[in-house]
C-alpha positions as CSV (number, residue, x, y, z in Angstrom):
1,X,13.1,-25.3,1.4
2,X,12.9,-23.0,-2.0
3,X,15.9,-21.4,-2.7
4,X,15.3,-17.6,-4.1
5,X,17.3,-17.5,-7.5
6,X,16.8,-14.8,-9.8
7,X,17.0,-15.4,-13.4
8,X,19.0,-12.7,-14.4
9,X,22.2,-12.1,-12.9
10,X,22.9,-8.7,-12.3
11,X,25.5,-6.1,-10.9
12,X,25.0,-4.7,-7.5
13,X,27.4,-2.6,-6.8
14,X,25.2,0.7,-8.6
15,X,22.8,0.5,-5.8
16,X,25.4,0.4,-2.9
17,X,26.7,4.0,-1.0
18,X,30.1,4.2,-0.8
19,X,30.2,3.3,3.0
20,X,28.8,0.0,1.8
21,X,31.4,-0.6,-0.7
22,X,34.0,-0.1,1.4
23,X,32.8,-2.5,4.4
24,X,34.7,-5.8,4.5
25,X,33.9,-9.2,6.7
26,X,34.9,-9.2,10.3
27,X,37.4,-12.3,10.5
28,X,35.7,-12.5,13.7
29,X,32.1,-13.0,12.9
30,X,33.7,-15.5,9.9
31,X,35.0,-17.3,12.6
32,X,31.8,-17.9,14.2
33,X,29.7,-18.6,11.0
34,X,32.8,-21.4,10.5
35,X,32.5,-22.3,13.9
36,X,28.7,-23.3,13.9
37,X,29.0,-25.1,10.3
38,X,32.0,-27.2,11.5
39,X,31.5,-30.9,11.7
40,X,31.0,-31.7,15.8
41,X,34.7,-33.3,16.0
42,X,36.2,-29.4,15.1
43,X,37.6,-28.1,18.4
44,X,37.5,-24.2,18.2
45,X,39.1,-21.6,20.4
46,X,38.4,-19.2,18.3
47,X,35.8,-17.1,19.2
48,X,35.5,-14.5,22.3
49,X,32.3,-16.6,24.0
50,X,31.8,-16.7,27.9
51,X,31.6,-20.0,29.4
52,X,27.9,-21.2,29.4
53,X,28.5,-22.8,32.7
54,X,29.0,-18.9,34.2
55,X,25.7,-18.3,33.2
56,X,23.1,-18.1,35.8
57,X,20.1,-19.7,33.4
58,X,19.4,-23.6,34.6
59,X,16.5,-23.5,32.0
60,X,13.1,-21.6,30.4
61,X,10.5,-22.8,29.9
62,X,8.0,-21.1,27.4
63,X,4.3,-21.9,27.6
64,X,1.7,-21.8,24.6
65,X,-1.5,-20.6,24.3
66,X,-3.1,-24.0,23.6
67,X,-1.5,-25.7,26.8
68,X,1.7,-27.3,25.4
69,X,5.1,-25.9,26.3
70,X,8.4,-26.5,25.5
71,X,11.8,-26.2,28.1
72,X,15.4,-24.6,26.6
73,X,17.8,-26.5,28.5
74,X,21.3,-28.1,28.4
75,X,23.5,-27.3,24.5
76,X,20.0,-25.6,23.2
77,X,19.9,-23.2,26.2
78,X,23.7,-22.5,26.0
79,X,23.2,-21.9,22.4
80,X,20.2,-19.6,22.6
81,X,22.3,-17.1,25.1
82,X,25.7,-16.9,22.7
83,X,27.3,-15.3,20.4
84,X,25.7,-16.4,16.9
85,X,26.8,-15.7,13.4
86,X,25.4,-12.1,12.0
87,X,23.4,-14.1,9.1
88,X,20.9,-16.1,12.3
89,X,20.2,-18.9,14.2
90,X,21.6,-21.5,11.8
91,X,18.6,-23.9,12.8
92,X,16.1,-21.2,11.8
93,X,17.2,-20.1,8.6
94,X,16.9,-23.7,7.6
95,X,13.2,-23.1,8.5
96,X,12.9,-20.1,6.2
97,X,20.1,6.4,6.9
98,X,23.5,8.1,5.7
99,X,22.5,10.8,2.9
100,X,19.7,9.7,1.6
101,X,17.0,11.7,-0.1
102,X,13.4,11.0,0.1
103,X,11.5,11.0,-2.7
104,X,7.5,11.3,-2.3
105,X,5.4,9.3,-4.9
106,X,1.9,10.0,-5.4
107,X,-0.6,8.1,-3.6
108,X,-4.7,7.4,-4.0
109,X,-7.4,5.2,-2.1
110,X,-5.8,2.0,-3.5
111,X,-1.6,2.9,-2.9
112,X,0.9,4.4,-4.7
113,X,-0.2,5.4,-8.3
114,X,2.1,3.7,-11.4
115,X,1.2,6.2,-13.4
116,X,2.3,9.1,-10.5
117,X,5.3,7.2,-10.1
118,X,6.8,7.4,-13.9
119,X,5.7,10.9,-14.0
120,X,8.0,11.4,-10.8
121,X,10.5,9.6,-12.4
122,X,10.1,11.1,-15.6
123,X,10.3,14.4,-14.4
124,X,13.6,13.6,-11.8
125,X,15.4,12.2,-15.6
126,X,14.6,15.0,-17.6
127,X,15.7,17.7,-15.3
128,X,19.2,15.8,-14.1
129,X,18.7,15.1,-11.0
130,X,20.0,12.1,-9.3
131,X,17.9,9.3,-9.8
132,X,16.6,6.6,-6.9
133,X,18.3,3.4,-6.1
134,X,15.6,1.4,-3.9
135,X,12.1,2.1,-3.6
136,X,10.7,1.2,-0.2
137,X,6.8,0.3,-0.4
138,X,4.4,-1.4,2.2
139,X,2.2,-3.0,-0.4
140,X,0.1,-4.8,1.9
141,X,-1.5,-3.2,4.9
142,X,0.5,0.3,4.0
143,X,1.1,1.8,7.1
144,X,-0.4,4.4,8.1
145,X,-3.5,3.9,5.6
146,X,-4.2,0.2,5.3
147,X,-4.4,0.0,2.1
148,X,-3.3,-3.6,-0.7
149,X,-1.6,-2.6,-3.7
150,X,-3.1,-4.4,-6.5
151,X,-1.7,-7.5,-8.7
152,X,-1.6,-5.0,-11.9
153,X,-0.3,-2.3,-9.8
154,X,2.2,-4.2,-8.5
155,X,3.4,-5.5,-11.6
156,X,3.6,-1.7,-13.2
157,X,5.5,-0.7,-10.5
158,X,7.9,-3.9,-11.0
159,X,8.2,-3.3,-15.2
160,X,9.3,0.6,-13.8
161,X,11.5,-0.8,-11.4
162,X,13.1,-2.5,-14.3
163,X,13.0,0.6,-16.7
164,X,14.7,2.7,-14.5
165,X,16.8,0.4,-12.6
166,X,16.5,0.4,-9.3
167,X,15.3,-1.8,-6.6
168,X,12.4,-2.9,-4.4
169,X,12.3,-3.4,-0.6
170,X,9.3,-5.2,0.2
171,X,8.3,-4.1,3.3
172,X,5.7,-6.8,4.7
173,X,4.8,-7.1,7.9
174,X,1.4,-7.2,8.3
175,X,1.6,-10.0,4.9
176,X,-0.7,-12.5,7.1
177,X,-3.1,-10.0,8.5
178,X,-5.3,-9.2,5.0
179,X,-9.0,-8.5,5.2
180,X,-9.6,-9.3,1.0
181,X,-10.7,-12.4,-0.1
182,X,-7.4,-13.8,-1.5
183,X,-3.7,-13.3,0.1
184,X,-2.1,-10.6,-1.9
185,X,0.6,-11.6,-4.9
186,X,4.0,-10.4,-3.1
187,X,6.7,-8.6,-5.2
188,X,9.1,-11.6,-4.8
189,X,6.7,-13.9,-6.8
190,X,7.0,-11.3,-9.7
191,X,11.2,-10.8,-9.4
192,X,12.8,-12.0,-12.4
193,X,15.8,-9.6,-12.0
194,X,16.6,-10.3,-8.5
195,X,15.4,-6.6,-7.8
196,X,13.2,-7.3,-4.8
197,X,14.7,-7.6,-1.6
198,X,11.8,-8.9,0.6
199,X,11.4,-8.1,4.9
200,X,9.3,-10.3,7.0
201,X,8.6,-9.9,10.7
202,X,7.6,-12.0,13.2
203,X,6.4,-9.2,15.8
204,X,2.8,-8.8,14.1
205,X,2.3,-12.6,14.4
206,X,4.4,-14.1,17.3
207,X,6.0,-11.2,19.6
208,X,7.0,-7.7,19.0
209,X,9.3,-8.2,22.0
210,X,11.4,-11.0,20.1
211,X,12.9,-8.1,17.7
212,X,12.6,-10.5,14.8
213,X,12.4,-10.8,11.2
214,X,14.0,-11.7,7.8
215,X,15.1,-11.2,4.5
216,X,14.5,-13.0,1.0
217,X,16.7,-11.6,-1.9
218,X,19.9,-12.1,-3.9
219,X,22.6,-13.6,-2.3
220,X,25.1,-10.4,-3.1
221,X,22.4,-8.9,-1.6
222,X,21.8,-10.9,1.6
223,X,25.7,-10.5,1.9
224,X,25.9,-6.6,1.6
225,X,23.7,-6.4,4.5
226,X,25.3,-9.3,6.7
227,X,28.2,-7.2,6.8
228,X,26.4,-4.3,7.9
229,X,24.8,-6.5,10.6
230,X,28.8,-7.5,11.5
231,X,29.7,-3.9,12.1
232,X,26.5,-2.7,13.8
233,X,24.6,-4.8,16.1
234,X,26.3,-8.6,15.2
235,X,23.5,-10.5,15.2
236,X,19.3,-10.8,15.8
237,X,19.1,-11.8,19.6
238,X,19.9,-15.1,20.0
239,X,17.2,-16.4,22.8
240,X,14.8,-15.2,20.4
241,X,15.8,-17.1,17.4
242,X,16.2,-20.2,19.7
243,X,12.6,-19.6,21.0
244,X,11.3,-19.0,17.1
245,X,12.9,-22.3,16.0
246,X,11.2,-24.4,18.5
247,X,7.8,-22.6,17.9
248,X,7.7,-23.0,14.2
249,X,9.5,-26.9,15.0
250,X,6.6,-27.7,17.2
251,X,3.9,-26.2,14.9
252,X,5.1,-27.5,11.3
253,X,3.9,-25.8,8.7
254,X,-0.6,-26.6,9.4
255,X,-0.6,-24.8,12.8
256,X,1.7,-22.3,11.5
257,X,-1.1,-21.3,8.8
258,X,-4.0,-22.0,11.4
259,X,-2.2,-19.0,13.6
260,X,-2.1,-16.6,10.9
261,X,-5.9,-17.7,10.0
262,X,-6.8,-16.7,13.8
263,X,-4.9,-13.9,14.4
264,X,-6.1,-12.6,10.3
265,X,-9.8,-13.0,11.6
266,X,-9.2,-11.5,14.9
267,X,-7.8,-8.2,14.1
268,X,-10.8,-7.9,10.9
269,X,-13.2,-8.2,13.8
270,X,-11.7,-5.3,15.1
271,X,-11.1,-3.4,12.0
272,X,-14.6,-3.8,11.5
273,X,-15.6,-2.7,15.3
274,X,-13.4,0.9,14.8
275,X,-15.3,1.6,11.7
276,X,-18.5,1.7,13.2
277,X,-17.4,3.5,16.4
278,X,-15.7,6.1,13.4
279,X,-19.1,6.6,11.7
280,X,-20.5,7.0,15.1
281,X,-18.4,9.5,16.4
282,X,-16.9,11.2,13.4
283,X,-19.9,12.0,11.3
284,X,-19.7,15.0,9.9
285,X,-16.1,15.6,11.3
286,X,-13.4,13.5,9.1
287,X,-14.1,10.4,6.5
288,X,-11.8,7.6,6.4
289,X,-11.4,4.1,4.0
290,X,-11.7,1.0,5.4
291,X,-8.6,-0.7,5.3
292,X,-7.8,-3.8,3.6
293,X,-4.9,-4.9,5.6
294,X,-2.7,-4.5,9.3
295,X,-3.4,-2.7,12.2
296,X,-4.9,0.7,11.3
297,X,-7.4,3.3,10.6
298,X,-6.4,6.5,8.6
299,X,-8.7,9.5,9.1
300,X,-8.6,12.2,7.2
301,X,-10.3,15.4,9.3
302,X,-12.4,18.2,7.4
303,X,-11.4,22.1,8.2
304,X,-8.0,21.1,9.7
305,X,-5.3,21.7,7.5
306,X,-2.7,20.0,10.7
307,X,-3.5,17.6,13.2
308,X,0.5,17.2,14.4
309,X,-0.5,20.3,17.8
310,X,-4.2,19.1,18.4
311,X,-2.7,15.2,18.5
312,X,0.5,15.8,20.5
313,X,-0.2,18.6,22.6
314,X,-3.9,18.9,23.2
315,X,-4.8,15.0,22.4
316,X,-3.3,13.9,25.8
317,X,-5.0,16.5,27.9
318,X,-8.1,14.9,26.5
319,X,-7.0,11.6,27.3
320,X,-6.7,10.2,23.5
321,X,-3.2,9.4,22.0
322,X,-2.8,8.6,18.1
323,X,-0.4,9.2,16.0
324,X,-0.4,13.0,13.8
325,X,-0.6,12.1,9.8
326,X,2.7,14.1,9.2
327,X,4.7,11.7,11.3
328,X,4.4,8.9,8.3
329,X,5.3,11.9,5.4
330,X,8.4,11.6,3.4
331,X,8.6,15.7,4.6
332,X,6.9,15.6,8.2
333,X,7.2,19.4,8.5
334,X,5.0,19.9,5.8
335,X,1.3,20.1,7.1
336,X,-0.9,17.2,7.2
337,X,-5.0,16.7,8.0
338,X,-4.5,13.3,8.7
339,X,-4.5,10.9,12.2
340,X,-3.8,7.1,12.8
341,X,-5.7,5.2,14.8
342,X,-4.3,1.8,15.8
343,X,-6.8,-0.7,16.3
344,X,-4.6,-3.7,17.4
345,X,-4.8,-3.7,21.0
346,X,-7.6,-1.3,23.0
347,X,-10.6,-3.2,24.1
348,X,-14.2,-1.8,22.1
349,X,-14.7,0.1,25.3
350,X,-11.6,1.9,25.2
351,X,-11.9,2.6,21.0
352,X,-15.1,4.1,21.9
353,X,-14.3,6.2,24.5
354,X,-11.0,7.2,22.3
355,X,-12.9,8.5,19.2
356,X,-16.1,9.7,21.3
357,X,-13.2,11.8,23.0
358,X,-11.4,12.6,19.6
359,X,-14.5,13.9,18.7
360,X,-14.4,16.6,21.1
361,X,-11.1,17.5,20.3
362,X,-11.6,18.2,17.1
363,X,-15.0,20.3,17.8
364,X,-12.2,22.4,20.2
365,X,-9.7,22.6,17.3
366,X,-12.3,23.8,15.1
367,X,-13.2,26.8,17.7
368,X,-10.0,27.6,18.5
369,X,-9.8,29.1,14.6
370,X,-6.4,26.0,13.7
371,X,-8.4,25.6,10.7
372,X,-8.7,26.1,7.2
373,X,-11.8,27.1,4.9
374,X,-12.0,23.7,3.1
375,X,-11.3,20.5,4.0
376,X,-7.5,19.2,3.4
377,X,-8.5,16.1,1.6
């Protein structure tokens, strides 16, 4: 497996709060990550685990959707309902707020704008206020508007990231789920500072239930945030690690890439079906882009200047639930003409009958006078 080693070493103790500073290892949670690298012959009594035998779990067994299964049983079942260390499973990482102040960046059609971004930047310098430490960015499949950050954008934003000094969290769930022609360059591919710290998910791909994911950056890095991990929630949940490992064991690295290629093709088809039921229902009412990437459709809605009452309030008297465009704002009180319609999981019938009934609900809105006298684009 790659190892993720920046070329330049750098100092990150400028990008850390002072409740992050002053966090220190749990010689508890040490004791565990000691425990599971010990050679088999160490005998440890340690650790505050139950007894696996009190359990009440014999065995799972986990079925696939092309007919094989596997069983947890025995040590790999007593493992996958312990205490682990906070880092992960150690067999699957061998297979791979508190004050903080927002800070908008412009955005266009194709993400966030390089040049808006200095400018922001620019601006925040030259007036003396405090300047960012992290940038947080969905660069593929931004959520809520679906939009890929291009290779040149990306790279601008990296060389600013470097100019101002401050860091990157990659944000990439939807990384497999791409509707252009090539996969999209990641941020971590560009990092020669060790500036990106990169999040992956496994709920877009395998289960949103497993509450799984993980992280590629520096190693001081990686560490700061074990030890939040140690004094917050201790660890990812075991079982689903366990279950994780044996998938991606089973698999190998081919079927692995065959499931993203499936599920990738499955939810364009579907991208592609809520477009045409958009055009159908919202001519002449809101426009959207077709998205490039993940799970959504972001429609913008002409002579509305807020969606946030006609979506929560009157939407579910109409029978039609999305999600207000305020909601995904850096300021969500500030008004917003926007909606988000997931695409992911309603059959074509139920997307039809969702925007044929959006439709009417924004006809109503437009009567009831909630409007403005051009559209809020």
């Amino acid at each position: 497996m790659h190892k993720y080693v920046p070329q330049i070493k750098m100092d990150y103790s400028h990008f850390k709060t002072d409740v992050s500073k002053r966090r220190r290892s749990a010689a508890t949670r040490e004791l565990t990550k000691i425990a599971y690298a010990a050679p088999h012959n160490v005998i440890s009594l340690a650790e505050g685990m139950p007894n696996e035998e009190t359990f009440p779990f014999v065995e799972m067994r986990v079925k696939l959707n092309d007919g094989s299964s596997f069983v947890l049983e025995g040590e790999e079942l007593g493992a996958a309902l312990q205490y682990i260390p906070s880092q992960g499973y150690p067999l699957l990482l061998q297979i791979a707020p508190h004050l903080v102040e927002l800070i908008p960046v412009v955005q266009d059609d194709f993400g966030i704008d390089p040049i808006g971004l200095r400018e922001t930047l620019r601006s925040r310098r030259y007036s003396g206020k405090k300047m960012p430490k992290i940038m947080y960015i969905n660069a593929t499949g931004a959520n809520p508007t679906g939009t890929v950050l291009s290779l040149e954008r990306r790279k601008e934003i990296y060389r600013i990231a470097c100019e101002y000094n401050f860091l990157i969290l990659d944000d990439d769930p939807y990384h497999f789920m791409y509707f252009t022609e090539e996969a999209p360059k990641s941020f971590l591919s560009l990092d020669t500072e060790g500036r990106v710290i990169r999040l992956d998910s496994f709920s877009k791909v395998l289960s949103s239930g497993l509450r799984l994911g993980f992280i590629t950056a520096a190693a001081p890095l990686v560490a700061s945030i074990e030890l939040h991990m140690q004094s917050s929630h201790l660890h990812a949940p075991t079982l689903s690690q366990v279950i994780a490992y044996k998938l991606l064991k089973i698999w190998g690295y081919e079927k692995m890439m065959e499931h993203f290629r499936r599920i990738r093709l499955f939810y364009k088809q579907r991208r592609d079906l809520i477009a045409g039921l958009a055009k159908k229902h919202l001519h002449g009412l809101a426009e959207f882009s077709l998205p490039s990437a993940g799970f959504f459709l972001w429609i913008k809605v002409w002579g509305i200047k807020d969606t946030w009452k006609m979506v929560m309030q009157r939407g579910v008297t109409h029978g039609v639930l999305m999600a207000p465009g305020a909601a995904f704002m850096a300021d969500p009180s500030q008004p917003c003409n926007a909606i988000r319609a997931s695409f992911a999981k309603a059959s074509y019938e139920e997307m039809d009958l969702a925007l044929e009934r959006l439709a009417i609900l924004i006809r109503e809105e437009l009567v009831l006078g909630d409007s403005i006298t051009d559209s809020e684009i």
